[in-house]
Legacy VTK file of the C-alpha trace (Angstrom):
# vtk DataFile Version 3.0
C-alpha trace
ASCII
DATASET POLYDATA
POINTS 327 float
-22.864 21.064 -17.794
-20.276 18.266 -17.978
-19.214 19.185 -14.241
-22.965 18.380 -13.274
-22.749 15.199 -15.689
-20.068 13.971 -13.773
-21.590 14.630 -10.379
-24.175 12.644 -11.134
-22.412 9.713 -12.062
-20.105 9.663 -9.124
-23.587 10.008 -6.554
-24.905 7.162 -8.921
-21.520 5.234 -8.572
-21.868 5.681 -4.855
-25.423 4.646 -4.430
-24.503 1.283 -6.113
-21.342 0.590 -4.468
-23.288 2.025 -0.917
-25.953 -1.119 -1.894
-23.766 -3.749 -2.640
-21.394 -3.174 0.077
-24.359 -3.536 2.250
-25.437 -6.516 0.602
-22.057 -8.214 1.291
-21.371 -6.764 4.739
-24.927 -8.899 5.717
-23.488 -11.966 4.395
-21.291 -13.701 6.913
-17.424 -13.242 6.283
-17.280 -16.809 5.665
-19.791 -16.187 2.901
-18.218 -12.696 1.534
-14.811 -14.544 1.171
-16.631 -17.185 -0.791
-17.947 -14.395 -2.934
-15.155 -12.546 -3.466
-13.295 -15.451 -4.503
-15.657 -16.328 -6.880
-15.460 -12.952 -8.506
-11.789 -12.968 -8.494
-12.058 -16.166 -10.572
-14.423 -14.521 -12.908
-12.221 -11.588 -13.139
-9.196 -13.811 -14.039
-11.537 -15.672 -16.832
-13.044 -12.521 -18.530
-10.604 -9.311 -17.887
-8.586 -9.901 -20.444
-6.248 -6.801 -20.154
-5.596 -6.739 -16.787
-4.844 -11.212 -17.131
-2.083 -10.377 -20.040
-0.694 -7.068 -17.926
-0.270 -9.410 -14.456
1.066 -12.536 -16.854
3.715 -10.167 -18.405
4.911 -9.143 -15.259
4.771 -11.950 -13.571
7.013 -13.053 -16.900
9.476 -9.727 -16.309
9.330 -10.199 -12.524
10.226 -14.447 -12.406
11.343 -15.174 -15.734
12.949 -18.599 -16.488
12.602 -19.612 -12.866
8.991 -20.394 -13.124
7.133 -22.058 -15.589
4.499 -20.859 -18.626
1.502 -23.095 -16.112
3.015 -22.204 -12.950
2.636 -18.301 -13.552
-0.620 -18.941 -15.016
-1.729 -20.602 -11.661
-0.310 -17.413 -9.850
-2.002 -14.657 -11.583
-5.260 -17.492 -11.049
-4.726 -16.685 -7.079
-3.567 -13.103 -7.536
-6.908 -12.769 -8.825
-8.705 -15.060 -6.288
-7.020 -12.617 -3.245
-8.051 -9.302 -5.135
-11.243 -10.634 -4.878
-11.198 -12.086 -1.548
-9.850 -8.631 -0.293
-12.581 -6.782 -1.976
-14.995 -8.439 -0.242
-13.589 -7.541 2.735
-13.547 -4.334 2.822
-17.311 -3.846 3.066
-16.947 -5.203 6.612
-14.807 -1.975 7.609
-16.865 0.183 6.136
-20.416 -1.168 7.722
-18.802 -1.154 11.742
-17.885 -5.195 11.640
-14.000 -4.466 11.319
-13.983 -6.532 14.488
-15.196 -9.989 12.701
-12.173 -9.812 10.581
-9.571 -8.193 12.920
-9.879 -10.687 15.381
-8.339 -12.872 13.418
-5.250 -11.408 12.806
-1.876 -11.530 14.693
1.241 -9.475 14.491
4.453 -10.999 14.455
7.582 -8.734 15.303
6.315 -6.610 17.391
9.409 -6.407 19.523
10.773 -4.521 16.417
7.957 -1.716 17.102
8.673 -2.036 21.010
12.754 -1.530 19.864
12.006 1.419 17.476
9.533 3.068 19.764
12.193 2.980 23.177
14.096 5.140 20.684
11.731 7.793 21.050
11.458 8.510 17.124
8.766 8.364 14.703
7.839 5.200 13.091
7.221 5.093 8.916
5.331 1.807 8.530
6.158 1.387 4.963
3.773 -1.327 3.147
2.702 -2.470 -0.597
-0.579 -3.226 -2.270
-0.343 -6.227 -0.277
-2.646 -9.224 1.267
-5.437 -6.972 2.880
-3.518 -4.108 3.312
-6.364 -2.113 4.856
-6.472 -4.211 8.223
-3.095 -3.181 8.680
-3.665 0.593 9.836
-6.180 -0.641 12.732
-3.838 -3.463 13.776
-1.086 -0.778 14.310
-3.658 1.354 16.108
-3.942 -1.771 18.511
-0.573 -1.839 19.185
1.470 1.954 18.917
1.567 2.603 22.436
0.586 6.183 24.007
1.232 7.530 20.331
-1.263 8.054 17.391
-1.121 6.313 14.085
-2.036 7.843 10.630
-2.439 6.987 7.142
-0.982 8.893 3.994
-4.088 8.154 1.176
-4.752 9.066 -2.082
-8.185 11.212 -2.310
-10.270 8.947 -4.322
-11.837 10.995 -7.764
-15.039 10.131 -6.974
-15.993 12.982 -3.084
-19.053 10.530 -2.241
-16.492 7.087 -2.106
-13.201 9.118 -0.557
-15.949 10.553 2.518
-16.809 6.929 3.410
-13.016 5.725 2.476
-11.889 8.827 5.242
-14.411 8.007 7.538
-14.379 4.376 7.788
-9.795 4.772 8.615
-10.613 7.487 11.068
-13.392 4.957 12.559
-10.499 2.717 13.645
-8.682 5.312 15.235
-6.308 6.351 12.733
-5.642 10.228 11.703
-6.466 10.469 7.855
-3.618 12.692 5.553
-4.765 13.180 2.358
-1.118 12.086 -0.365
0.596 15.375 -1.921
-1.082 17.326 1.151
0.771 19.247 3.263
4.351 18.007 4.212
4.814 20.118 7.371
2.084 18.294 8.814
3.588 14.870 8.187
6.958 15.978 9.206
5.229 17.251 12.863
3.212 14.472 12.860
6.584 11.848 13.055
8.852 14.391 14.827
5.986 13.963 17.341
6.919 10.169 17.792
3.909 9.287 15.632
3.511 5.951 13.514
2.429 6.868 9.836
1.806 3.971 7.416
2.528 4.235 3.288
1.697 2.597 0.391
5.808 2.351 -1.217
5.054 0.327 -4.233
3.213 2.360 -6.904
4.631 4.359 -9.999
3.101 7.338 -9.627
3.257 11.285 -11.834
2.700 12.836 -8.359
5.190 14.144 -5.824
9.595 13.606 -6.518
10.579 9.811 -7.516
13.816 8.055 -8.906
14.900 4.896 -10.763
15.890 1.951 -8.167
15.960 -1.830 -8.832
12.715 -4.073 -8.261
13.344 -7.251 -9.207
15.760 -6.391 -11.823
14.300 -3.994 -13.263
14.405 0.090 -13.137
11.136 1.076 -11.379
10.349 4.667 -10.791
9.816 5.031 -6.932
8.712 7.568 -4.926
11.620 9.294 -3.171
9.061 11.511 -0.238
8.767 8.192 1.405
12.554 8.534 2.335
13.084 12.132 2.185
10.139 12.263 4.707
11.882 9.890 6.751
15.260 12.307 7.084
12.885 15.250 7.336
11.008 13.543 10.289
13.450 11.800 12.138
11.601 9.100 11.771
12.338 4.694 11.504
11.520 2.904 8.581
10.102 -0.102 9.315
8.650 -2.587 6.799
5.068 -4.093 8.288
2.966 -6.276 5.835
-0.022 -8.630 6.210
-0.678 -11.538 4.662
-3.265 -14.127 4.431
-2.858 -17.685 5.497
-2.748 -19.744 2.602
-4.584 -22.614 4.361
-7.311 -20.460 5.949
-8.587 -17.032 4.316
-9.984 -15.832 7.069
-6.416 -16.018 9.194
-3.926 -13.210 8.299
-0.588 -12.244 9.917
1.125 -8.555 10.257
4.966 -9.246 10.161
6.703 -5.990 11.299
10.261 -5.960 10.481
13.104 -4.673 12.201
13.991 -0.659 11.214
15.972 -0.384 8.004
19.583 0.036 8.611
20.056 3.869 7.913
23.649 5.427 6.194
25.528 7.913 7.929
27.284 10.163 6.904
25.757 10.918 3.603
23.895 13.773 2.305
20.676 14.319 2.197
19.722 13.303 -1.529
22.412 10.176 -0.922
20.474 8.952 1.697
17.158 8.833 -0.126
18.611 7.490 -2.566
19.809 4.562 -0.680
16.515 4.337 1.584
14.373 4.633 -0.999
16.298 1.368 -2.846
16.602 -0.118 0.685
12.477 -0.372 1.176
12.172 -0.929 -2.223
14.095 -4.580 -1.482
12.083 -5.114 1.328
8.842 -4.821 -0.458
10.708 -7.251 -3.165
11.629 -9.200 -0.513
7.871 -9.506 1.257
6.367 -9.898 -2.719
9.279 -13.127 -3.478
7.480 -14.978 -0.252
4.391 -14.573 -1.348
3.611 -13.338 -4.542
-0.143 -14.198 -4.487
-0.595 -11.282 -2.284
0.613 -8.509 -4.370
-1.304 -6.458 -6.714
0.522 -7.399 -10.225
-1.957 -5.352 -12.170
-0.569 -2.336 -11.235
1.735 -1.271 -14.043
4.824 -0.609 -11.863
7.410 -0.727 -14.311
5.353 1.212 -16.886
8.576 4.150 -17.330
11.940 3.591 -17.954
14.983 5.392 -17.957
16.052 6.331 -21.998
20.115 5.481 -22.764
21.988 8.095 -22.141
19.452 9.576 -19.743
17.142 11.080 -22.700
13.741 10.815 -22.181
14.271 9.793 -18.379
11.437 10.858 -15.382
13.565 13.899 -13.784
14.177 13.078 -9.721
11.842 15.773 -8.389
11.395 16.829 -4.856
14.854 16.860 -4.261
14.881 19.788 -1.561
13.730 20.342 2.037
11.410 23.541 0.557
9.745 20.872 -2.035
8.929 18.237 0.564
7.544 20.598 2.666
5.393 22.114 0.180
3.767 18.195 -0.196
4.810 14.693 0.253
3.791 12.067 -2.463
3.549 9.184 0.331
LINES 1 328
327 0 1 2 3 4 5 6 7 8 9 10 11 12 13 14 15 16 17 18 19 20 21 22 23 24 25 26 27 28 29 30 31 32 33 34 35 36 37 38 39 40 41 42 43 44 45 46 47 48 49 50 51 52 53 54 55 56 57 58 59 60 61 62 63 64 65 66 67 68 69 70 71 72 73 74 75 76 77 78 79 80 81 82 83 84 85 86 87 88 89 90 91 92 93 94 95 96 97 98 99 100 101 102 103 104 105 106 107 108 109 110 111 112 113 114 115 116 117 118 119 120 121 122 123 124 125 126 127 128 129 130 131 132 133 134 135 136 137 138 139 140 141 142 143 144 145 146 147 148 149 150 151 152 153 154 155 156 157 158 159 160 161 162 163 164 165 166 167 168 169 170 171 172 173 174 175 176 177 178 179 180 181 182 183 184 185 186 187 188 189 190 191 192 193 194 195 196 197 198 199 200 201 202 203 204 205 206 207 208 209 210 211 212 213 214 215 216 217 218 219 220 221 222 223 224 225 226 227 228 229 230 231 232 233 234 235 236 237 238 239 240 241 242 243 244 245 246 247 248 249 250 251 252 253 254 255 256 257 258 259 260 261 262 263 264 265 266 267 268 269 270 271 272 273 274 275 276 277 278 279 280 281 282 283 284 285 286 287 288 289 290 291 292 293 294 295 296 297 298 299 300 301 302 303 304 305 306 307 308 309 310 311 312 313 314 315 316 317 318 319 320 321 322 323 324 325 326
């Protein structure tokens, strides 16, 4: 009975979300980013929880280098982008990716060229970040003579995940679903495939350790790296972010491959790789950190003194990460 409960409210979930996203994607984008920002002003005035959680780590994340109003201000535009973004996304999902992708521009690409003459597979690691679902098509556009997939998160609710699926494999890009698998990913980058991932959430799923994020112990997840070693595969950090002068305007910066150890073993150098994206998410979130997703709770474990009561570093060998991939 409560399994039938619960169908129903996901179909009745879907049905609204199905009518309002086609309510938006008839506005003009203009008009939906008007919208959205709206929303993610009303958001900012009224969810109280999620205000205090970005606030506090805002506080943890800046501390005494920015001001009581000036972090105020930011989680004001961290909720006007949320909102901005959400509105966009019911352009993807309707067929008019193409009114908001044409305004986008990549920066860096001679980093993919570089990584690419190599003959390896690329990781595009990325954040919660700007609009972070144009990215995937973008590198569609320009991985040459090699596919590009996405490592996702099945959403709970089957009716939202189809269209979520079907909307990224509408812009070319081959859908794996996160914890799936890990042979596939591994063939799929040995292959001299691009794959992009999401690096910046805590997450129960899949092995993770403690590395630094501004400051503070975050627990990371280590398959983004391990995957990397298993696959033979570049990391290289790509994020896009939108103008702060026009909303409309956003640019893809793709970063030069991180800088991999050698001679190391195989736990040593996720270890380091997973700290060394970790920075360059840090890095891209410093420059602009309007364009991050502070509500997520990313520091929300952390290690006990004297190692008590401290997340154990699962996934820590080859048979693991080929069993699934938390990416």
């Amino acid at each position: 009975m409560r399994r039938r409960v619960k169908a129903v409210e996901h179909f009745a979930v879907f049905l609204l979300a199905s009518l309002v996203n086609r309510l938006v994607a008839c506005l003009s984008p203009r008009m939906a980013r008007r919208l959205g920002a709206a929303l993610g002003r009303l958001g900012f005035a009224l969810a109280r929880g999620e205000r205090r959680a970005v606030l506090r780590h805002l506080e943890w994340a800046f501390g005494g280098t920015m001001s009581e109003d000036e972090r105020l201000e930011l989680a004001r535009r961290v909720f006007i982008n949320a909102g901005i973004t959400a509105a966009e996304w019911p352009f993807l999902t309707a067929g008019r990716a193409a009114a908001l992708l044409e305004k986008v521009t990549v920066e860096g690409e001679e980093h993919l060229r570089e990584a690419q003459a190599k003959g390896r597979g690329l990781l595009f690691l990325t954040a919660h970040y700007g609009d972070w679902e144009l990215l995937t098509p973008m590198m569609v556009r320009h991985v040459k003579d090699r596919e590009v997939g996405v490592v996702a998160r099945d959403l709970s609710n089957p009716w939202l995940n189809e269209v979520t699926v079907r909307t990224r494999r509408g812009h070319g890009a081959r859908v794996f679903p996160r914890g799936g698998t890990g042979r596939d990913y591994i063939r799929f980058l040995r292959e001299g495939n691009g794959l992009a991932v999401l690096g910046d959430i805590d997450t129960s799923k899949g092995g993770g350790i403690f590395v630094d994020f501004f400051g503070r112990p975050a627990w990371t997840q280590s398959g983004i790296a391990r995957l990397a070693y298993l696959g033979r595969a570049a990391i290289l950090p790509a994020f896009i972010k939108r103008d702060p002068d026009d909303p409309a305007r956003h640019v893809v910066t793709v970063e030069p491959a991180l800088p991999e150890p050698e001679g190391v073993t195989a736990d040593e150098y996720v270890a380091l790789m997973t700290q060394a994206f970790t920075k360059a998410i840090e890095k891209a979130v410093r420059e602009r950190p309007d364009q991050w997703m502070w509500m997520h709770r990313r520091w929300r474990r952390q290690p006990q003194p004297g190692g008590a009561g401290e997340e154990p570093a699962r996934g820590r060998d080859e048979k693991q990460a080929r069993q699934g991939v938390s990416a």
